[in-house]
Every structure is written in C-alpha cells, then in structure tokens.
NUKOLTOR-281157 format. One record per residue (C-alpha): residue number from 0; residue in three letters; y, x negated, z. Coordinates in steps of 0.1 Angstrom, whole numbers, padded with zeros to 4 digits. Example, Ala and Ser with C-alpha at 12.3 -4.5 7.8 and 13.67 -1.06 7.14 Angstrom:
BEGIN
[0,ALA,[-0045,-0123,0078]]
[1,SER,[-0011,-0137,0071]]
! end
This chain:
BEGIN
[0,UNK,[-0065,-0311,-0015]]
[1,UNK,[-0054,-0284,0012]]
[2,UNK,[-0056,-0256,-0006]]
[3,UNK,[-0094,-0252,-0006]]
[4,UNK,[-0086,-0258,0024]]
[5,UNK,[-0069,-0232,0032]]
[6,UNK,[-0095,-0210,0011]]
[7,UNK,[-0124,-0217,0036]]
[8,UNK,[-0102,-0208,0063]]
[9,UNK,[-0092,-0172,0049]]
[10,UNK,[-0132,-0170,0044]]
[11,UNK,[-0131,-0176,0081]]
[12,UNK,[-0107,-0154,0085]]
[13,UNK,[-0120,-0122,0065]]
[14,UNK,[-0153,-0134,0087]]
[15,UNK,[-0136,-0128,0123]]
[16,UNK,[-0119,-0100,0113]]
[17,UNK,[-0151,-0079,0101]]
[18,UNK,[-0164,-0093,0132]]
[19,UNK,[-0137,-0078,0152]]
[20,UNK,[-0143,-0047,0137]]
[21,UNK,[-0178,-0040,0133]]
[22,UNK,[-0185,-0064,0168]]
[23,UNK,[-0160,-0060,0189]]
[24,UNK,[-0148,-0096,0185]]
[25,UNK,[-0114,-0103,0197]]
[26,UNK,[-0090,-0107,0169]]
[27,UNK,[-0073,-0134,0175]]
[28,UNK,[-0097,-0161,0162]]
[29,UNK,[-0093,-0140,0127]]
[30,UNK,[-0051,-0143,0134]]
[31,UNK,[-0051,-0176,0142]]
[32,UNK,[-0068,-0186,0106]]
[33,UNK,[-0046,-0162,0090]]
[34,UNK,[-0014,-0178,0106]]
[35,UNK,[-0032,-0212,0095]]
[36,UNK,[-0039,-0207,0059]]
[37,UNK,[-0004,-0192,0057]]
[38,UNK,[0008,-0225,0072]]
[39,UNK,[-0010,-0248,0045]]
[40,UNK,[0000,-0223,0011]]
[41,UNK,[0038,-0215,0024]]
[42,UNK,[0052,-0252,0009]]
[43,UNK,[0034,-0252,-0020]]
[44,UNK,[0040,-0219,-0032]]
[45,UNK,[0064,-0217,-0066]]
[46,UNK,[0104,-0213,-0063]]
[47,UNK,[0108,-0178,-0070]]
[48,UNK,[0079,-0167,-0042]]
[49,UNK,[0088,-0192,-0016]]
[50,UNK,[0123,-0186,-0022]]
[51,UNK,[0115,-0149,-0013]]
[52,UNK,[0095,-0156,0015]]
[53,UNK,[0122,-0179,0034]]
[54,UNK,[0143,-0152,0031]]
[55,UNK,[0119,-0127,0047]]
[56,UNK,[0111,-0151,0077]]
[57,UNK,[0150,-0156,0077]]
[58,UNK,[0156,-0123,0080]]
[59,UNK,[0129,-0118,0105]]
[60,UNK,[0137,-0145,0129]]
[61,UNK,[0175,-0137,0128]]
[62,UNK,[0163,-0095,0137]]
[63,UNK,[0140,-0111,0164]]
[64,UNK,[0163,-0129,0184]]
[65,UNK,[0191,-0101,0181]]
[66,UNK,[0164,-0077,0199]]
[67,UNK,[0153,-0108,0220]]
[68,UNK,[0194,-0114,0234]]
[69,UNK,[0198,-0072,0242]]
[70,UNK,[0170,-0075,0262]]
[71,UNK,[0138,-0060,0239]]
[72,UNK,[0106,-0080,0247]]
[73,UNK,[0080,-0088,0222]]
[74,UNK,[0047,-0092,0230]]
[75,UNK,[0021,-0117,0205]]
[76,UNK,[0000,-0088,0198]]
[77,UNK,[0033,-0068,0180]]
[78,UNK,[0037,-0106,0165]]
[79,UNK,[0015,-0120,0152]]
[80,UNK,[-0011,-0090,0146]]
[81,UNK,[0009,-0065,0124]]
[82,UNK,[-0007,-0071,0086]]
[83,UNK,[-0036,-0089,0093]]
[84,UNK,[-0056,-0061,0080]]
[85,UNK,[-0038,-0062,0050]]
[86,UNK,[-0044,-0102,0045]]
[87,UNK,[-0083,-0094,0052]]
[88,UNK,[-0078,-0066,0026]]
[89,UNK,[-0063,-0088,0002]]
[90,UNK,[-0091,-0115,0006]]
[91,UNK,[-0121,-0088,0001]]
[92,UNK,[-0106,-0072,-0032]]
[93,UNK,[-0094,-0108,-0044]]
[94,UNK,[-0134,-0108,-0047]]
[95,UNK,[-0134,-0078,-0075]]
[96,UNK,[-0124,-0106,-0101]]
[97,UNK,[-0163,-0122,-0098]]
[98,UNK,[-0175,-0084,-0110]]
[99,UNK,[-0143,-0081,-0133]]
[100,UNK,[-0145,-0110,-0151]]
[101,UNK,[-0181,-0104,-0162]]
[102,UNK,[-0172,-0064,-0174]]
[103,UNK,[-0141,-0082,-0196]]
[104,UNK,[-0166,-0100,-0211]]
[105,UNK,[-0182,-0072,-0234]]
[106,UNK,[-0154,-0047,-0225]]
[107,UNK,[-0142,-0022,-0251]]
[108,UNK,[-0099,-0030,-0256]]
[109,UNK,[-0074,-0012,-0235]]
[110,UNK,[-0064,0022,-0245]]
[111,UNK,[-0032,0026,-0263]]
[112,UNK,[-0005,0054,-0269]]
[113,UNK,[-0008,0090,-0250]]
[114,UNK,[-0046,0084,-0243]]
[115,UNK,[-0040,0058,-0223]]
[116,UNK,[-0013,0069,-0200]]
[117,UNK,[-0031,0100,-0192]]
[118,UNK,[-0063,0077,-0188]]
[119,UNK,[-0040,0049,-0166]]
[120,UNK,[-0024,0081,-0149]]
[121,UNK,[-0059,0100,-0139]]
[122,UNK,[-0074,0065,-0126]]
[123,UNK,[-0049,0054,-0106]]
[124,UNK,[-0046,0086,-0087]]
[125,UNK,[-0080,0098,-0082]]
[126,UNK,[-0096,0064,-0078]]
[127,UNK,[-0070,0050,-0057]]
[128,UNK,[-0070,0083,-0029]]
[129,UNK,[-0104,0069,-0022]]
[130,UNK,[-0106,0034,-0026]]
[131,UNK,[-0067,0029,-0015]]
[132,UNK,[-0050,-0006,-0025]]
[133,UNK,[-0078,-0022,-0039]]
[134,UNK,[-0072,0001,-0074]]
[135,UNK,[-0040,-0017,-0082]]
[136,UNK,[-0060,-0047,-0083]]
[137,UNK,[-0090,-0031,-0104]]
[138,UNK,[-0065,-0019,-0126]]
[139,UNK,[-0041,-0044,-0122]]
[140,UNK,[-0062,-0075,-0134]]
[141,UNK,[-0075,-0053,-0164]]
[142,UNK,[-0041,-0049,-0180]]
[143,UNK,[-0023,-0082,-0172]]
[144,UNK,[-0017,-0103,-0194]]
[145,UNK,[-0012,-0142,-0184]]
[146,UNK,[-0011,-0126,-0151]]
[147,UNK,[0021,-0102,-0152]]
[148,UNK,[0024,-0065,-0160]]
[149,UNK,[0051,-0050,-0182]]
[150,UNK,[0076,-0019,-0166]]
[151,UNK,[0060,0007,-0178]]
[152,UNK,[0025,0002,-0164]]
[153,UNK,[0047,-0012,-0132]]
[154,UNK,[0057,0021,-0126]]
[155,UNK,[0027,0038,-0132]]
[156,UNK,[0004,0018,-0108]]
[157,UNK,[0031,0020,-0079]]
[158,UNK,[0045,0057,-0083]]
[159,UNK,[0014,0073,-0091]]
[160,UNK,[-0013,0052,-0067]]
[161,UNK,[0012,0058,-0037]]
[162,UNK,[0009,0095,-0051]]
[163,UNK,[-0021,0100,-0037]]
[164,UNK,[-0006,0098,-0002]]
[165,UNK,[0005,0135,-0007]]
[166,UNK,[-0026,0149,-0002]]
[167,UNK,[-0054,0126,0002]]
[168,UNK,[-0075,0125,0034]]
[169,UNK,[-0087,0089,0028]]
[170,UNK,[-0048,0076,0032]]
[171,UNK,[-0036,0065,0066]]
[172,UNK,[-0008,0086,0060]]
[173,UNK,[-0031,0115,0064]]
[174,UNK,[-0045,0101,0099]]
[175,UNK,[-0008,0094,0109]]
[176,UNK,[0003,0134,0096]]
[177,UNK,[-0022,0148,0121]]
[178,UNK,[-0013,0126,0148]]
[179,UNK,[0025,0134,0150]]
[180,UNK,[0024,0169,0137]]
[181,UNK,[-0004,0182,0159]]
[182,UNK,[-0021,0217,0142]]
[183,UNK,[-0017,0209,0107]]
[184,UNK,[-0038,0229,0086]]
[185,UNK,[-0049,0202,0053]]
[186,UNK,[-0063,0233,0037]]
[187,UNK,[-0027,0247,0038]]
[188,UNK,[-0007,0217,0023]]
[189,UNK,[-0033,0203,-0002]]
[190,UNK,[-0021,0229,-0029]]
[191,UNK,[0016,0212,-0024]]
[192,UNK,[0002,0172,-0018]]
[193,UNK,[-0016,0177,-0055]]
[194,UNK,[0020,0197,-0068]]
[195,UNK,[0040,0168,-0054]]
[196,UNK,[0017,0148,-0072]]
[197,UNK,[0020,0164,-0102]]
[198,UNK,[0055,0155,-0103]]
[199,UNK,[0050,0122,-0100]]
[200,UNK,[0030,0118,-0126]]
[201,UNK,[0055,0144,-0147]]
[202,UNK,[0086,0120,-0135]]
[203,UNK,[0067,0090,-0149]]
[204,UNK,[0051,0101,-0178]]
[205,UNK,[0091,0111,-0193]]
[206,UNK,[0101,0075,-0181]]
[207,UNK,[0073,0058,-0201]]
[208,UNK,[0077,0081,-0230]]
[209,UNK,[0115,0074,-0232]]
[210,UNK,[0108,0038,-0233]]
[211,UNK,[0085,0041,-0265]]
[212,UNK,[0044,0051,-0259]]
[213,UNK,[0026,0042,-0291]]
[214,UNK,[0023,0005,-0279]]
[215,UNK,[0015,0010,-0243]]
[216,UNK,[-0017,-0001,-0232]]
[217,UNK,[-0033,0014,-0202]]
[218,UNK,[-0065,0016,-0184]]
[219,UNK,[-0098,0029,-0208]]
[220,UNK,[-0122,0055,-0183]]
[221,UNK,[-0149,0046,-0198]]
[222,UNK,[-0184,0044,-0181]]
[223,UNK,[-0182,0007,-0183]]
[224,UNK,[-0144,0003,-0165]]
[225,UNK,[-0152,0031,-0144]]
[226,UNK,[-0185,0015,-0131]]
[227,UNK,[-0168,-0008,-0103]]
[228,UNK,[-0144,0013,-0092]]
[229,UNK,[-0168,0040,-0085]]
[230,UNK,[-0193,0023,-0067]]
[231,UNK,[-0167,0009,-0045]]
[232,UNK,[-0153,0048,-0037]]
[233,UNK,[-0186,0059,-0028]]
[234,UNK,[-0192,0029,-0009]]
[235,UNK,[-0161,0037,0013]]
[236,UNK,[-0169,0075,0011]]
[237,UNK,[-0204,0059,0029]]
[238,UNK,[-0184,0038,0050]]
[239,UNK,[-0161,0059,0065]]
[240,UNK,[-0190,0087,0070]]
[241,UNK,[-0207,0060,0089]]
[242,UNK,[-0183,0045,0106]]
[243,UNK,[-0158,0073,0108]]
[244,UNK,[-0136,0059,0136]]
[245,UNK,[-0126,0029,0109]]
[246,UNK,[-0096,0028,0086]]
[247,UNK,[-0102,0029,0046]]
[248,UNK,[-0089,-0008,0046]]
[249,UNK,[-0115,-0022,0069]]
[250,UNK,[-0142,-0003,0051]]
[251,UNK,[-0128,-0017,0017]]
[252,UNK,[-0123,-0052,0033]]
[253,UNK,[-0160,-0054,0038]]
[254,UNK,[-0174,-0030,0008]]
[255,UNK,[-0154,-0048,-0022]]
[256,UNK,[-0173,-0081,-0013]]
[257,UNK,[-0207,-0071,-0012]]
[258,UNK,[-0202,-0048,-0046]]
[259,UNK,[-0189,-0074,-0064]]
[260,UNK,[-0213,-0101,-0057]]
[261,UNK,[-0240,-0066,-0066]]
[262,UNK,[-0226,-0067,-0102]]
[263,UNK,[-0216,-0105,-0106]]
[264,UNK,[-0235,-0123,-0129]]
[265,UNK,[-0264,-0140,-0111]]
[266,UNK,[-0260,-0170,-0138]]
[267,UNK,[-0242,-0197,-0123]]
[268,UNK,[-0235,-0177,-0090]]
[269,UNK,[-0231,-0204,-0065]]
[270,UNK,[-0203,-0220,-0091]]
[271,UNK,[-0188,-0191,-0093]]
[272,UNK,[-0188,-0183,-0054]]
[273,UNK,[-0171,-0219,-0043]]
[274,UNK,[-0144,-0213,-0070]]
[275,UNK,[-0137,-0185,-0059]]
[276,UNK,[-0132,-0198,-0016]]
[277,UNK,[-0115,-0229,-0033]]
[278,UNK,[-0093,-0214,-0064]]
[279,UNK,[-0090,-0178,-0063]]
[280,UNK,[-0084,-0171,-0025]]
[281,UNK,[-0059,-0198,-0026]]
[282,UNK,[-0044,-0184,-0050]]
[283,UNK,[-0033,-0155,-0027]]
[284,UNK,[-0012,-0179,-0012]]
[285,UNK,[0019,-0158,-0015]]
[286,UNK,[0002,-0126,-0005]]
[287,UNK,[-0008,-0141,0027]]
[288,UNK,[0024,-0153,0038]]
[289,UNK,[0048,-0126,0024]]
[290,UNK,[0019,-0100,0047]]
[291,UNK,[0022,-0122,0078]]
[292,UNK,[0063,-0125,0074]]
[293,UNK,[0066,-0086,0066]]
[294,UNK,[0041,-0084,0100]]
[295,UNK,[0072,-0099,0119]]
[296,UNK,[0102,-0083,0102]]
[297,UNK,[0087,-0046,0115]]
[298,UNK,[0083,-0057,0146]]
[299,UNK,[0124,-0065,0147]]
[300,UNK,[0131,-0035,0130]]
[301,UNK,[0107,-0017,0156]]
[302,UNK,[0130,-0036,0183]]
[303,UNK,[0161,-0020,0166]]
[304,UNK,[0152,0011,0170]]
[305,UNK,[0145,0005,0209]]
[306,UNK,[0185,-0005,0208]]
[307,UNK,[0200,0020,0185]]
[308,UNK,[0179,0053,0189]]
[309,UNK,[0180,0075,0160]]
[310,UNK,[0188,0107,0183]]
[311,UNK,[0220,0110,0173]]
[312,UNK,[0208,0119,0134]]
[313,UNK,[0190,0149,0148]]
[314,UNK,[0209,0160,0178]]
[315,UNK,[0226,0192,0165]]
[316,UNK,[0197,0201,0147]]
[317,UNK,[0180,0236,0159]]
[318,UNK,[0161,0250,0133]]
[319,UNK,[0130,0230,0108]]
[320,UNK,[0133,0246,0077]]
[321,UNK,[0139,0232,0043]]
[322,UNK,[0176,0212,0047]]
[323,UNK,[0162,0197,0076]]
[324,UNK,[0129,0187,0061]]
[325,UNK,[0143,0173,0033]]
[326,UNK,[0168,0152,0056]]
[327,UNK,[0139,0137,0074]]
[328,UNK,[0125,0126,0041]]
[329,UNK,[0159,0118,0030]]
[330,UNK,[0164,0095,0060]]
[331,UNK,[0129,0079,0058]]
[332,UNK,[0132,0071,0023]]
[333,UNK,[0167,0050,0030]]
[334,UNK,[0157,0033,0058]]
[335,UNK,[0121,0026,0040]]
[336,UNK,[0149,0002,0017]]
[337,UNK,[0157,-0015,0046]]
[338,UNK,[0120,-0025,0045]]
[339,UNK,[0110,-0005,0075]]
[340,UNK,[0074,0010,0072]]
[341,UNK,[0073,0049,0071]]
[342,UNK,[0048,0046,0104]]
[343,UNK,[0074,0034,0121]]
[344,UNK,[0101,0064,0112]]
[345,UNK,[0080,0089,0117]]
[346,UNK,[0065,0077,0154]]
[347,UNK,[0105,0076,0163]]
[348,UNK,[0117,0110,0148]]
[349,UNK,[0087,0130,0152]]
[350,UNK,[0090,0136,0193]]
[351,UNK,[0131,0143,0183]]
[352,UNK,[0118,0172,0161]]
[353,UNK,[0088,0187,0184]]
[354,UNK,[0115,0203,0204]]
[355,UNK,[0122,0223,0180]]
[356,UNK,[0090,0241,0172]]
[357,UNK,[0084,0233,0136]]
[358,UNK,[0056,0250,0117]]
[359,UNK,[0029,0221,0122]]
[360,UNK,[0019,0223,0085]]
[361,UNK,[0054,0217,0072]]
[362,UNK,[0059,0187,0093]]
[363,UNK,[0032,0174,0085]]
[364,UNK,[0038,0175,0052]]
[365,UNK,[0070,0163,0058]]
[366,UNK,[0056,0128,0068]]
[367,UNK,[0031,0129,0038]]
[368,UNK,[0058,0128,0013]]
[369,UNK,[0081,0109,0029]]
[370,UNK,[0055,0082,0030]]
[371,UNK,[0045,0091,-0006]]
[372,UNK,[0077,0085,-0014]]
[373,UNK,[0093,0062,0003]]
[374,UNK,[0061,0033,-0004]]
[375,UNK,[0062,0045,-0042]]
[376,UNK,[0100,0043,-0045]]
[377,UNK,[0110,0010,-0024]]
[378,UNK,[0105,-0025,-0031]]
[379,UNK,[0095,-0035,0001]]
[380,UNK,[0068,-0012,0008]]
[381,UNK,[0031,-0029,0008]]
[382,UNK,[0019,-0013,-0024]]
[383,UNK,[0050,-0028,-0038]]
[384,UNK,[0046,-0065,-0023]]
[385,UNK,[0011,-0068,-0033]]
[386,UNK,[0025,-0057,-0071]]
[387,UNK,[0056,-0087,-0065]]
[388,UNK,[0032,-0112,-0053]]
[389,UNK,[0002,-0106,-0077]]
[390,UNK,[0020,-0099,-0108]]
[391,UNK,[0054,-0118,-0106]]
[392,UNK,[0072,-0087,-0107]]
[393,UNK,[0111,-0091,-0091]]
[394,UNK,[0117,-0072,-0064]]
[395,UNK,[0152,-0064,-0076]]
[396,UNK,[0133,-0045,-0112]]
[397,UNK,[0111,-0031,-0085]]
[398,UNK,[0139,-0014,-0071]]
[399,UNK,[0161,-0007,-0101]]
[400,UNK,[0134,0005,-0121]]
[401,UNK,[0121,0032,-0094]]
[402,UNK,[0159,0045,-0084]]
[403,UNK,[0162,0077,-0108]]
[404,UNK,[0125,0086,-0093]]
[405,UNK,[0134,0084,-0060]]
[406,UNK,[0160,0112,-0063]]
[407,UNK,[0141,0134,-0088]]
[408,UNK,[0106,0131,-0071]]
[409,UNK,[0130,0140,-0036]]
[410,UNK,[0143,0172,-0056]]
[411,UNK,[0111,0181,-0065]]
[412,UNK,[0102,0177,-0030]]
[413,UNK,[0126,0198,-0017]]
[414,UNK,[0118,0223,-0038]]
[415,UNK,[0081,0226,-0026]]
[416,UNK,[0094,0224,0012]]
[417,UNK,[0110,0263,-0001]]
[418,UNK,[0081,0269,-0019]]
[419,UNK,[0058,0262,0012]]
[420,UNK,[0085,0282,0039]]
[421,UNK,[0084,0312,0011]]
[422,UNK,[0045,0313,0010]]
[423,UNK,[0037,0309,0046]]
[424,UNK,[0070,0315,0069]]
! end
C-alpha cells in the first residue's frame, strides 16, 4: 500500500525539482520528497539491494562523523542535496518504458553476431554524448531479458557510454574540463577524445570477441529503435540551445517525459499513466536510495580531503608532461574505487597543478579521461550504480569484469598524452 505511495511522491518530486529549475523554486520541497519516497522503498527493497544499501549509508555515517569529530562541518545543502538531480533523472527516463513498450510491440529482433556489436557499439556512443544517462536505459530495457543484462553487453553499455566523456561537449565532464583548466582549446583535444574513444570501443570489442560473438545480441539501429532516442537528442540539443545555462540532466529530466507520452499509445493512456506513478516509479526504489546514500558518502569523502590534503602526491612535481599526466589520471582512477566522484579529484588537484603552468589543453584533457575512465572502469561510479540497481548486476562482476580495461584503456591513454605533447608542445 506505500509504495504507490511513494510513487506520487517522486511525481512530486520530479514536479519541484523542474520547478526549481525552470522557476526558481527552492529545492528543498523537491529534497524533502526525495528523502521521503527513499524512506518508504528502503525496507522493502529485496536482500541483495538493501543489503548493499546499508552498507553504503554504513559507510557513509561512519566517514561523516570521523570528519564531524576532526572538526569538518557539514552543512544540509552538501547533505542532503548531492544526487537529487540524478533521482529526478532517473524518474523522467523511467518514463521511456510507456514509448518503449509500444515500439517492442512490432519491433524487428535484436541484432546478433558482429552486426550487432558494431550497431550496440555506435548507439551507445553517439546517442549517449547527447542524450547522456538516459541511453543505458533506452538500450538497456531493449536487451534485458527478465530484467538483467548478460557481461558482455554489461561492458559495452558502461565502457563505451562513459566513452563519450572523452570528447563530448554535452557531458558535464566537458563543463567541469573548462572550468579547472582555463584556455582549453576543444578544437585541439577532440581528435584525441574520439582516439581515446576508439580504444575503448577496440578494448571491448577483443573482450566480447574472446568470450564468443555469434550469440550476442545487441541493439538493431534501425529507423524504428532509433526513433526515440533521436527525438530525445534533438530535444536536449533544443533544450540546452534554449536554456543554455542548464545541465544535460535537467534538460533530459524534463524532455524524456513529454517525448514519451508524444509516442505512447493514446489507447488506454490514463491506465497506462497511473501504473506507471504507482508500479514503475516504485520500482526505482533502489535507485532512489542507493542515489541519495551515494549523495552522503561524497560529502564524507569531500570532508576527507579537507583533513588529509592530497598536496603531498604532487609536491615535488615541476614539470606537466606525460608521467605526470598520466599520474593524475592514475590517481583519479584509484581513488574513483574508493567511490569518490572524479568532480571531486579534480576540484582538489587542479589548483596543486596550476602552479606549474601546464599547457591548458593537455590538462584539460587530463580531467576528460580521467573522468572517462575512471566512471567506465569503477563500480561505484553513477553510470555504474544505475547499471547495479536496474539490471541486478553485482558490483563485485562490475569491478572484476572492467579490471584488465582499466589498465589497457590507461596505456592507451598515456600514449595519446605523448601523442598530444609531440603534436602541439
């Protein structure tokens, strides 16, 4: 009986928070909900999710009052608010499934063998640089089946969407690049984001191979799959020309809503509509409170790094070439395992490396693949939660599985830092 409840108030929630963006609104009403709904699904989530979860808040709370004892101060904004963009993302996309559903319906069958990894490959990367997150769902609910994906189109949807971070302008990373290495030139690094790219997809393409192709099933780009997804990228390509002061996951949070209910079947709509507030966004149940409990586990790694500066690391260092910026993206990448967000890494090292001068195009593309990387490779990043919470994937796979292309997608890295300092320096 609570758990429609709990679906009208992440309704209210996704409400208040598009309020607070397009209006002005505070956003606390649209936290409170959040924290509310997360309240209600928490205890009735299954074993394996909620066991995960009370060892997230665990975690969290123990981090928290460490920082709270040595004298760091939180305040309810750094709380309470970290993620709630993601939980309104989650809600708006959960919404494809009303325009999905109805494409399955008459849909052609999945690709198979070689055609559809270089089809699953293609999508993921070109669709999701512009319509972000929301194309591991649209993929995502095509290929599961009874609601789980297999390994190999795991690492596909992971590795290759968070890819796209390399070089696309419509990730955050991008906004975050130009922020902390100021004079970036993107016409300079976009030849090395699509190469780093390209060695992703390379990296995964050998692991799916080895593993056996001729009965993998991947995504069909056809004109009928490819109808949704590309209405909702020029929707946000609209959006974020309208609204350019927005991020892509509030454009996306309001966008995939209205689309889908555009190609929902009109048959039966106001059926459909209330399942959806009272099944499906409960459903998210795990989402929503693994979001909300990652929220306060970066705020007490964020509190760490206020009591053990990471100076020390690059103290000695006098020179940015390519050692040092494939230590920074060495060091981002571990401590991304230790579930700290690559934002946070780069806001703390980036004023310990201005000193020294670096070419602002090479730093900045230091940050773009070490956030490429480090959310593709690492269990804990938010690409990889949404795939552990929607698709009963096991963190621990998530992590085992994505090991050996952590270090060869690094090398390759490395090697396009020299490549870079050859062309330009």
């Amino acid at each position: 009986m609570l758990k429609p409840v709990a679906g009208v108030l992440l309704l209210g929630m996704w409400a208040c928070y598009l309020s607070y963006l397009f209006m002005g609104m505070s956003p606390w009403p649209a936290t409170a909900l959040a924290w509310s709904a997360a309240l209600l699904l928490g205890p009735r989530l299954d074993h394996a999710a909620r066991r995960q979860c009370t060892i997230l808040y665990g975690v969290a709370f123990l981090l928290l009052l460490f920082c709270w004892l040595n004298g760091v101060h939180f305040s309810a904004r750094q709380l309470f608010l970290p993620n709630l963009d993601m939980v309104a993302l989650f809600t708006g996309v959960s919404t494809l499934n009303l325009a999905t559903s109805a494409l399955a319906e008459n849909a052609q069958s999945n690709w198979r063998g070689w055609k559809g990894l270089f089809s699953s490959l293609l999508g993921v990367s070109f669709l999701g640089a512009v319509i972000n997150m929301s194309v591991l769902f649209v993929v995502g609910d095509r290929l599961a089946v009874n609601g789980t994906l297999e390994r190999r189109q795991v690492i596909i949807l992971n590795r290759v969407y968070c890819a796209a971070a390399f070089w696309s302008p419509f990730f955050i990373a991008m906004a975050v690049a130009l922020i902390y290495a100021p004079g970036m030139q993107f016409s300079r690094i976009l030849p090395f984001g699509l190469l780093a790219a390209l060695g992703a997809m390379l990296i995964t393409t050998w692991d799916v191979w080895r593993r056996g192709i001729a009965d993998f099933e991947g995504y069909p780009l056809s004109i009928q799959t490819l109808r949704l997804p590309v209405l909702l990228s020029l929707a946000v390509i609209l959006g974020k020309w309208w609204w350019p002061a927005l991020t892509i996951t509030g454009i996306i949070a309001l966008m995939a809503p209205l689309i889908s209910v555009l190609l929902m079947p009109k048959k039966q709509m106001t059926t459909a509509l209330k399942r959806q507030v009272t099944e499906r966004f409960p459903a998210m149940g795990s989402q929503v409170v693994l979001f909300l409990g990652a929220g306060l586990l970066a705020a007490g790694i964020h509190g760490l790094t206020q009591i053990w500066s990471p100076e020390a690391l690059f103290a000695r260092i006098e020179h940015y070439g390519v050692l040092e910026a494939a230590v920074v993206t060495l060091v981002i990448l571990l401590v991304a395992y230790l579930g700290v967000h690559p934002i946070i890494m780069i806001s703390s090292l980036a004023p310990l490396l201005w000193h020294l001068h670096p070419d602002p195009s090479l730093l900045g593309m230091t940050f773009l693949f070490a956030w490429g990387l480090s959310t593709g490779a690492t269990p804990l990043s938010g690409a990889n939660l949404a795939l552990i919470a929607c698709y009963r994937v096991k963190a621990w796979n998530m992590l085992i599985w994505n090991l050996g292309y952590a270090v060869k997608q690094w090398l390759w890295l490395t090697a396009l830092y020299a490549l870079y300092i050859w062309c330009y320096l």
